[in-house]
C-alpha positions as CSV (number, residue, x, y, z in Angstrom):
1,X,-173.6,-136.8,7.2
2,X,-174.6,-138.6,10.5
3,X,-177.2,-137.0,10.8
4,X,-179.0,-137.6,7.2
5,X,-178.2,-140.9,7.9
6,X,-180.3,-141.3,11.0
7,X,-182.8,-139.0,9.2
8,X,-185.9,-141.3,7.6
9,X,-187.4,-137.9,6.5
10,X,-183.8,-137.3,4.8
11,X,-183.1,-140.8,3.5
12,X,-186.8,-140.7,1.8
13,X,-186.1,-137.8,0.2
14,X,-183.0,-138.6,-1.2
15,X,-184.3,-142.0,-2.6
16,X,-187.4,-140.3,-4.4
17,X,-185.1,-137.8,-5.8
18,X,-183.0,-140.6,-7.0
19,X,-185.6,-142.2,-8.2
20,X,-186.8,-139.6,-10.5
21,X,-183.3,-138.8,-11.6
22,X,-182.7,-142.3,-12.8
23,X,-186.6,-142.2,-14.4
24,X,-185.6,-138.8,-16.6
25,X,-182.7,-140.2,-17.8
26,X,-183.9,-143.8,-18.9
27,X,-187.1,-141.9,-20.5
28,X,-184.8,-139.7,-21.9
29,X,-182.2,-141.8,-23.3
30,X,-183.5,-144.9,-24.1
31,X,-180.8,-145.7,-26.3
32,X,-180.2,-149.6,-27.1
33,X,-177.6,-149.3,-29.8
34,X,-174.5,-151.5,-29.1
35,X,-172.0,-148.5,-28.4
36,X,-170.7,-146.3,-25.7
37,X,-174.1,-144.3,-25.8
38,X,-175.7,-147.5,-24.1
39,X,-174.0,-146.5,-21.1
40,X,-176.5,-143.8,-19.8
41,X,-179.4,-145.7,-19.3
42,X,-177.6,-148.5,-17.7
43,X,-176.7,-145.2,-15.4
44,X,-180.2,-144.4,-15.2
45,X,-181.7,-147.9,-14.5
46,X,-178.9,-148.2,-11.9
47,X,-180.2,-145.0,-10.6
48,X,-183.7,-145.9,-10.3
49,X,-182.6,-149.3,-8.6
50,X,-180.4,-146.8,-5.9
51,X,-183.2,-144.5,-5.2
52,X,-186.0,-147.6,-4.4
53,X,-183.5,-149.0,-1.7
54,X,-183.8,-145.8,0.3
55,X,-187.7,-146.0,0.0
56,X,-188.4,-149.5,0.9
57,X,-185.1,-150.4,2.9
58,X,-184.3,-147.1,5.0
59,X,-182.7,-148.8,7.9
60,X,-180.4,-150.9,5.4
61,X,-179.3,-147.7,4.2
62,X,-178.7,-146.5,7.6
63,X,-176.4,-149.3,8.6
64,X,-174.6,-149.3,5.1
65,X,-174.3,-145.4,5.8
66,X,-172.8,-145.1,8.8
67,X,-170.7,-148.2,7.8
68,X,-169.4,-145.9,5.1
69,X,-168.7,-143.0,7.0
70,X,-166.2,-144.8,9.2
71,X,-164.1,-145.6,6.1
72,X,-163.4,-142.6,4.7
73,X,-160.9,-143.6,2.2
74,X,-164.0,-146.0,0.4
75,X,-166.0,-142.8,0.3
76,X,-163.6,-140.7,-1.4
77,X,-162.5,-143.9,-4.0
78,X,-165.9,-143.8,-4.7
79,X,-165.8,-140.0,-5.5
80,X,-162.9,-139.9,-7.6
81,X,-164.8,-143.3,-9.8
82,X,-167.7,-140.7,-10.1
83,X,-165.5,-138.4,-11.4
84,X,-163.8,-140.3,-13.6
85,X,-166.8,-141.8,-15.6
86,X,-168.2,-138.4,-15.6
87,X,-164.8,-137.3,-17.5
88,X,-165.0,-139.9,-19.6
89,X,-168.5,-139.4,-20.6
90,X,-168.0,-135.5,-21.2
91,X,-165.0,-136.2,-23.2
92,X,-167.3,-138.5,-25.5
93,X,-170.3,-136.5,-25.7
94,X,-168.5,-133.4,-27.0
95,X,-165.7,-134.3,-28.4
96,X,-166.1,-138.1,-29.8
């Protein structure tokens, strides 16, 4: 991890993958309907928002990075959220 953080090569990549992850899903599932299906393009604009920082502010990222990996506990919080939502979400794509 310390060394994609002090990678620009690295930290580009991963913000124009970001980037088009976000743009499939918001062209995908442009969904504007007052339920819990509203939830993946708010996902997806977020996304798009993430994977611009990397591309225009890569030494931001680079100091929120390795201000990360000193506090491991935050990283793996932030883990177990990801998980969480993505439970949640599988639970109401196939089954609600």
């Amino acid at each position: 991890m310390q060394g994609f953080v002090r990678s620009p090569a690295w930290i580009y990549l991963a913000g124009f993958t970001g980037l088009r992850a976000g743009l499939a899903l918001v062209l995908t599932n442009d969904v504007r309907t007052p339920d819990w299906r509203v939830i993946i393009p708010l996902i997806g604009w977020t996304t798009i928002a993430r994977g611009l920082v990397p591309i225009y502010m890569p030494l931001y990222l680079e100091a929120s990075g390795s201000w990360i990996l000193e506090r491991l506990r935050l990283l793996l919080v932030a883990a177990a959220l990801n998980l969480a939502i993505g439970l949640v979400l599988s639970d109401f794509g196939y089954f609600g």
